[in-house]
C-alpha positions in Angstrom: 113.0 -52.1 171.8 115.9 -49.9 172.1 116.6 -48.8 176.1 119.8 -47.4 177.6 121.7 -47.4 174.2 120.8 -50.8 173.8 118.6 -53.4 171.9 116.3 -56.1 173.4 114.5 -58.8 171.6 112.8 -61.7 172.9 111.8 -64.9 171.4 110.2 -67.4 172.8 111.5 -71.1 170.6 110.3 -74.8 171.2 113.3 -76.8 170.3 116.0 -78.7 172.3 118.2 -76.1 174.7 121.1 -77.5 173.4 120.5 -76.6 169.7 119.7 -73.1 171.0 123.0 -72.6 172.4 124.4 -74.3 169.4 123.2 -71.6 166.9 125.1 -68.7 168.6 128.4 -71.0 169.1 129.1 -73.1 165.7 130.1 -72.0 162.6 127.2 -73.9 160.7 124.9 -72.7 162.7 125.4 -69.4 162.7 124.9 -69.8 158.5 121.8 -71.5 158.5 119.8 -68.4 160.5 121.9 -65.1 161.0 124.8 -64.5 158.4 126.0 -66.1 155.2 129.8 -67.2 156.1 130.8 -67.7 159.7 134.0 -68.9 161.3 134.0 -69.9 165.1 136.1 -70.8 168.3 133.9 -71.3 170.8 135.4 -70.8 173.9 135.9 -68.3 176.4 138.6 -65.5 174.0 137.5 -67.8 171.0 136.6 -65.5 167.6 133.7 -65.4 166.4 133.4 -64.1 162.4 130.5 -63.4 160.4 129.9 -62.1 156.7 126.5 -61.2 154.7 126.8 -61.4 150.7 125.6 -57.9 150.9 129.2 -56.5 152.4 128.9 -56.3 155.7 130.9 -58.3 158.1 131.3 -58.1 162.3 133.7 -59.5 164.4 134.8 -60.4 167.8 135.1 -62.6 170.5 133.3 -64.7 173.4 133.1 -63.2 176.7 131.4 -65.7 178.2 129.7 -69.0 178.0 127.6 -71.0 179.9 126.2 -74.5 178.0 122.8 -74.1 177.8 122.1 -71.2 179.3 124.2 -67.9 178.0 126.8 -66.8 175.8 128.2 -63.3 175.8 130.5 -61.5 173.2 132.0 -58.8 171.8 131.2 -57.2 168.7 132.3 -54.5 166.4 130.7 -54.9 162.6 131.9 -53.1 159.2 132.1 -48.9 159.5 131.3 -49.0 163.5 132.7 -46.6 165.4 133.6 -48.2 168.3 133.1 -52.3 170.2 129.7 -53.0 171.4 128.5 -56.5 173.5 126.0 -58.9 172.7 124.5 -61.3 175.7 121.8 -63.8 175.2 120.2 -65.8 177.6 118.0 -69.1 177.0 115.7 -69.7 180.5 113.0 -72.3 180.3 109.9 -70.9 179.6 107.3 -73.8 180.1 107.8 -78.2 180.7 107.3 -78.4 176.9 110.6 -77.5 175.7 110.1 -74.3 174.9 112.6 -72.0 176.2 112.9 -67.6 175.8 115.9 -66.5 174.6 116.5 -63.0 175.4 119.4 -60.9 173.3 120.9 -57.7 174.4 123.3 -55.9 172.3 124.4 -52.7 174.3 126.6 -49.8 173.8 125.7 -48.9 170.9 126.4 -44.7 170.7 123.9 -41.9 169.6 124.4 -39.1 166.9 125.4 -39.5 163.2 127.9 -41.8 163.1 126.1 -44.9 164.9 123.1 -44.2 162.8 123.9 -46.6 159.9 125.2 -49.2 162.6 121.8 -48.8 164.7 119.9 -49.6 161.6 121.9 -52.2 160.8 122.1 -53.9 164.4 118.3 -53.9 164.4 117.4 -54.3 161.6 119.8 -56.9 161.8 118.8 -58.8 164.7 114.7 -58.5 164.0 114.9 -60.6 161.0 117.4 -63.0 162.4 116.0 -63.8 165.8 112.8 -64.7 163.4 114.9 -67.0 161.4 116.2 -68.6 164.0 112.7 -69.7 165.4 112.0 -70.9 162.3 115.2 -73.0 161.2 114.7 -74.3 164.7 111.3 -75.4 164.8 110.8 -76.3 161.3 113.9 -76.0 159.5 113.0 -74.2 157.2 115.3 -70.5 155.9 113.4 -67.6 155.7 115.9 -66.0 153.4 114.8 -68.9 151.2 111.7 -69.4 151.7 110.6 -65.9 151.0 113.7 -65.5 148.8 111.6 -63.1 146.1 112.4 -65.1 142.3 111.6 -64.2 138.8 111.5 -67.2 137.7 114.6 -68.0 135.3 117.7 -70.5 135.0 120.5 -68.2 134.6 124.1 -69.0 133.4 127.1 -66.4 133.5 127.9 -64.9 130.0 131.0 -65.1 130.4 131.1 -68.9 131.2 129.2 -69.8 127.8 131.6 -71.4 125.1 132.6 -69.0 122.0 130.4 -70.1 119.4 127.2 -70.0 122.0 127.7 -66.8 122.6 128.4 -65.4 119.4 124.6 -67.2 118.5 123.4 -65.4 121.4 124.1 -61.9 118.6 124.0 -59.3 121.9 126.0 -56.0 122.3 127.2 -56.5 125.6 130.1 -59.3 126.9 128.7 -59.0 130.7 125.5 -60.7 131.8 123.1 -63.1 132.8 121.7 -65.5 129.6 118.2 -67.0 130.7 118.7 -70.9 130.0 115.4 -71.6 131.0 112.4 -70.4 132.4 110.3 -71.7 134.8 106.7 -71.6 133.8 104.3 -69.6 135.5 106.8 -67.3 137.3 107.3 -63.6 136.8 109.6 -63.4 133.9 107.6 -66.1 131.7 104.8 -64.1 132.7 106.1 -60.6 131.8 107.9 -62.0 127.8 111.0 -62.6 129.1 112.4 -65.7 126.4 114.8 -68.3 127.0 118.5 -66.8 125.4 117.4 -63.1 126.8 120.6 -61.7 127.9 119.8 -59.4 131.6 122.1 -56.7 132.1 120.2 -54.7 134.6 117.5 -54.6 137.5 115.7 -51.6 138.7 118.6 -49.7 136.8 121.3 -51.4 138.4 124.1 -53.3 136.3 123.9 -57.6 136.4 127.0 -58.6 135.4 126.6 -61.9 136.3 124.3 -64.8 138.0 126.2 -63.6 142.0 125.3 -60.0 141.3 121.8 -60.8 140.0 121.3 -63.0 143.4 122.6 -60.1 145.6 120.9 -57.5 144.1 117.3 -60.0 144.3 117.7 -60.1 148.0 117.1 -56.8 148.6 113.2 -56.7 147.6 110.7 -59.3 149.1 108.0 -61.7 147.5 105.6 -59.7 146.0 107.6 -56.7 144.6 107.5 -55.2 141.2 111.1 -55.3 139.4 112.2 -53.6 136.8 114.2 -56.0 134.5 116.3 -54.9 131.2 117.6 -57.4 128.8 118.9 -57.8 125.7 117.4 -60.2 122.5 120.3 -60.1 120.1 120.7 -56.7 119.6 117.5 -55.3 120.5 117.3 -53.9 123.9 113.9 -54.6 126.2 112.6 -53.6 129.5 110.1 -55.9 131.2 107.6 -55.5 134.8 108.3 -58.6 136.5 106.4 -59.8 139.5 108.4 -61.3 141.7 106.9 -64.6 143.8 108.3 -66.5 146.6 110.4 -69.8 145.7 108.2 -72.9 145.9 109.9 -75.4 148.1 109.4 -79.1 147.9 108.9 -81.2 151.5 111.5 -82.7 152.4 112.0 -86.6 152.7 111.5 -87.5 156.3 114.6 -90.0 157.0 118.0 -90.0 155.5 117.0 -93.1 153.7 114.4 -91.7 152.1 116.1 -88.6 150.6 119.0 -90.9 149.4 116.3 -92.5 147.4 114.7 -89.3 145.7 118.5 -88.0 145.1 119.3 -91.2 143.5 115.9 -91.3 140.9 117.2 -87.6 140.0 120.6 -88.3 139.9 120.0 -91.3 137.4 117.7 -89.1 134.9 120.0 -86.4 135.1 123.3 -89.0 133.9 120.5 -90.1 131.6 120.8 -86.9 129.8 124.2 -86.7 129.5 124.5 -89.9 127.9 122.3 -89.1 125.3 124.6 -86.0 124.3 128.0 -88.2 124.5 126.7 -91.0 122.6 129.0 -91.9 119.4 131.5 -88.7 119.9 134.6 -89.0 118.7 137.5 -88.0 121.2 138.1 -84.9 118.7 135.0 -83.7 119.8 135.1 -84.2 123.5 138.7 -82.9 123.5 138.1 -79.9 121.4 138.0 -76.4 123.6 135.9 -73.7 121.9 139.2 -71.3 123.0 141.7 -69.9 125.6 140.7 -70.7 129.3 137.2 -72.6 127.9 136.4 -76.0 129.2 135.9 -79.2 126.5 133.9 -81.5 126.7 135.9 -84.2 128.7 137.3 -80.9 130.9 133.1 -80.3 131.9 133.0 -83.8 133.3 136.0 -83.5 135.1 134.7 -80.5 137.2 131.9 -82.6 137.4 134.0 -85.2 139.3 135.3 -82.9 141.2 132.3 -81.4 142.2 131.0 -84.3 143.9 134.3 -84.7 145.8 133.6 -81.3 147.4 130.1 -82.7 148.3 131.4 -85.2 150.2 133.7 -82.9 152.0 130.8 -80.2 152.5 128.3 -82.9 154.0 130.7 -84.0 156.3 131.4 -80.3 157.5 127.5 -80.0 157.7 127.3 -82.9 159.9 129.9 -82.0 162.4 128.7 -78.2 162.4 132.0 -76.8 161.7 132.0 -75.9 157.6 135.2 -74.2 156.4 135.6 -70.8 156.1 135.6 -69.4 152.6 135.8 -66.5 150.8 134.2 -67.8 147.5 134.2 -70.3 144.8 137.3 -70.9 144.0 136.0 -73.0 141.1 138.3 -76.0 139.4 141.1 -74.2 137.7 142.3 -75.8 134.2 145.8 -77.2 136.0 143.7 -79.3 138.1 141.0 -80.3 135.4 144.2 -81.3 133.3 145.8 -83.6 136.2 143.2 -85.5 137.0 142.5 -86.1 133.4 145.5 -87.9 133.5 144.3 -90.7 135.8 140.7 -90.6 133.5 142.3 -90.0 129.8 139.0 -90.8 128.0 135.3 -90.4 127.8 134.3 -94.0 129.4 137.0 -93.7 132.3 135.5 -90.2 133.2 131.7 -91.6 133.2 132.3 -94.5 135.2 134.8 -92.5 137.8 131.4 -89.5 137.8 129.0 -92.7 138.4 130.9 -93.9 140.9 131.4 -90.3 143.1 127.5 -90.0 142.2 126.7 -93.2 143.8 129.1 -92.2 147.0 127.1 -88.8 147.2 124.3 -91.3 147.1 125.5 -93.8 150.2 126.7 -90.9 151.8 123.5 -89.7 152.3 121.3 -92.9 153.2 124.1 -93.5 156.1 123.7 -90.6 158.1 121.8 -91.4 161.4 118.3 -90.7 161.6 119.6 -88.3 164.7 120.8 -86.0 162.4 116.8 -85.0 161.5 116.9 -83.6 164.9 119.2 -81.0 164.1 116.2 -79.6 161.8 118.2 -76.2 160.1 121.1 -78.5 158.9 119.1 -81.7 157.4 117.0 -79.1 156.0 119.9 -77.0 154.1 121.9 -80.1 153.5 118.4 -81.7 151.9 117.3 -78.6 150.1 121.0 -78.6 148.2 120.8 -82.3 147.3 117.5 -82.3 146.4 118.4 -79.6 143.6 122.2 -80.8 142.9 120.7 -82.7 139.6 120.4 -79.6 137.8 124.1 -78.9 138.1 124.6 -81.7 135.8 121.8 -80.5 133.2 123.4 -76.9 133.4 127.0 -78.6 132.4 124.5 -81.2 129.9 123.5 -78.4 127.6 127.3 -77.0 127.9 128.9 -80.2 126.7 126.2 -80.4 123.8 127.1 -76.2 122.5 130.7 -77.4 122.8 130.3 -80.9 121.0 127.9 -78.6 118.1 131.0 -76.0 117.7 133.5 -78.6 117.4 131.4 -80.6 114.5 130.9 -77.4 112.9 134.6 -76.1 112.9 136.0 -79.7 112.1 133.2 -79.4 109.1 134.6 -76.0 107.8 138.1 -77.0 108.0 137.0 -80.8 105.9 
């Protein structure tokens, strides 16, 4: 594919022009089939910005667009020696909406030190250009889709409350604790048991849930990983078989998935209850130490959490998402504030209820023309459908720190 120090790929998608040219020139876009974080201007000198959790980043500018029909821009990614171009071209290829895009990215040098960037940049560009005909004709993310898993609900070890992780009895303060398994996959397969503590794969250090994701997405469905964990203070090694992520269809009309969110949404706040029924406001105020979330803290960032779901749906929608470095996550100075305005147990519960139900209506009142725009109702549905377990996670931390505040309040009479 490579001719005149230059690489050409062709791809032939059936989907609306417009949404063609949309996935080189917005921000969401550009997420949902090429990169992980992008930020955009697209016009004529506008940036363009693009970062992949595995390091590497490329920036640049537009050189040239045409609506429809071309976009042209500069490029220079992460250790390159020197600017390269990208143009891609989208000509009709048949009446049935099916059009060939065409992508040339050219100047690209010989000798050693363009050969990591030519692997990269085609490498690169093979795997994306597939994406993209997928998210576009079905929706669906390849990087998910054949995301290779192992089968386990992890939680950071350094998240879990004092007293949890003391029970957990391991040697190590840096991990990933397995919460739950999911039944059939590779790890329940291979031994692995819920409370393992996994602190390497293929030889290479997890010290938390990011670093286990980053380093998963360089094998593929189907490989052989080496996994080693600790079980208290015994140290194990396990074969695990990796399998590709099962993913549910998704409802066909907003309406629809506002329904399925709400059923999980309301047997998720079912589960919560249970755990906060008759606590005192000791308990739910108690913090197992320095920095460590109570109780009535969890279901602020709770709150809060839904509040950024608004925000991110909204971004989704208009295909612009703010750029971001990372999680910022809900520091205690803002946990504390808003627990002013929602001092108790009840206030918080009916204030979570009520930004659940929003997330809820937010959904079913999206118009049905967003379907069209298959990569983004696709990601946005794939997150909601799964944004219930984000409450169970936070369920089974409330209930640890609820159990170590009994127990100290016990021991001191």
């Amino acid at each position: 594919m490579s001719q005149e120090n230059a690489f050409v790929y062709e791809k032939t998608i059936t989907a609306p022009v417009e949404l063609i040219y949309r996935a080189f020139t917005y921000s969401t876009a550009l997420r949902e089939w090429l990169c992980d974080i992008a930020t955009t201007n697209p016009e004529e000198g506008g940036w363009i910005y693009m970062v992949w959790n595995r390091g590497y980043f490329a920036s640049g500018y537009y050189t040239k667009l045409v609506p429809d029909k071309a976009i042209s821009f500069k490029w220079i990614g992460k250790g390159e020696p020197a600017w390269t171009n990208v143009d891609v071209t989208i000509t009709p290829f048949d009446d049935e909406d099916r059009y060939k895009v065409k992508l040339r990215h050219s100047g690209i040098g010989e000798g050693d030190e363009w050969a990591r960037a030519r692997e990269e940049i085609s490498k690169g560009w093979a795997m994306g250009l597939k994406n993209l005909k997928s998210t576009l004709e079905e929706g669906k993310d390849l990087r998910i889709v054949e995301r290779p898993l192992i089968g386990i609900y992890p939680d950071d070890l350094t998240n879990l409350p004092s007293a949890a992780f003391e029970e957990l009895n391991v040697p190590v303060n840096k991990g990933v604790k397995v919460r739950e398994l999911v039944p059939g996959y590779g790890a329940d397969q291979a031994g692995i048991q819920q409370g393992d503590v996994i602190t390497a794969v293929n030889g290479q250090a997890v010290d938390g849930v990011r670093t286990l994701l980053s380093l998963m997405s360089e094998f593929v469905a189907g490989d052989k990983i080496s996994v080693t964990a600790y079980r208290e203070n015994t140290k194990k090694t396990f074969t695990i078989d990796t399998k590709p992520q099962k993913v549910e269809a998704l409802p066909g009309t907003p309406e629809e998935l506002a329904k399925v969110l709400e059923d999980r949404i309301s047997n998720a706040l079912e589960s919560l209850e249970g755990v906060l029924e008759n606590v005192t406001d000791a308990e739910v105020s108690y913090s197992p130490g320095q920095d460590e979330w109570s109780a009535k803290e969890t279901l602020v960032h709770l709150i809060h959490n839904e509040r950024e779901m608004h925000t991110w749906i909204n971004d989704v929608v208009a295909g612009q998402e703010r750029f971001h470095d990372q999680w910022s996550g809900d520091q205690l100075f803002r946990i504390r504030a808003t627990l002013t305005t929602y001092p108790t147990v009840d206030d918080l519960m009916a204030e979570l209820k009520r930004s659940l139900k929003e997330t809820v209506a937010t959904v079913a009142f999206l118009d049905q023309s967003f379907t069209r725009i298959k990569p983004s109702y696709w990601r946005l549905g794939m997150e909601l459908l799964n944004s219930h377990n984000h409450i169970r996670e936070h369920v089974q931390q409330i209930e640890d720190t609820i159990h170590e505040a009994r127990s100290r309040m016990a021991e001191e009479g």
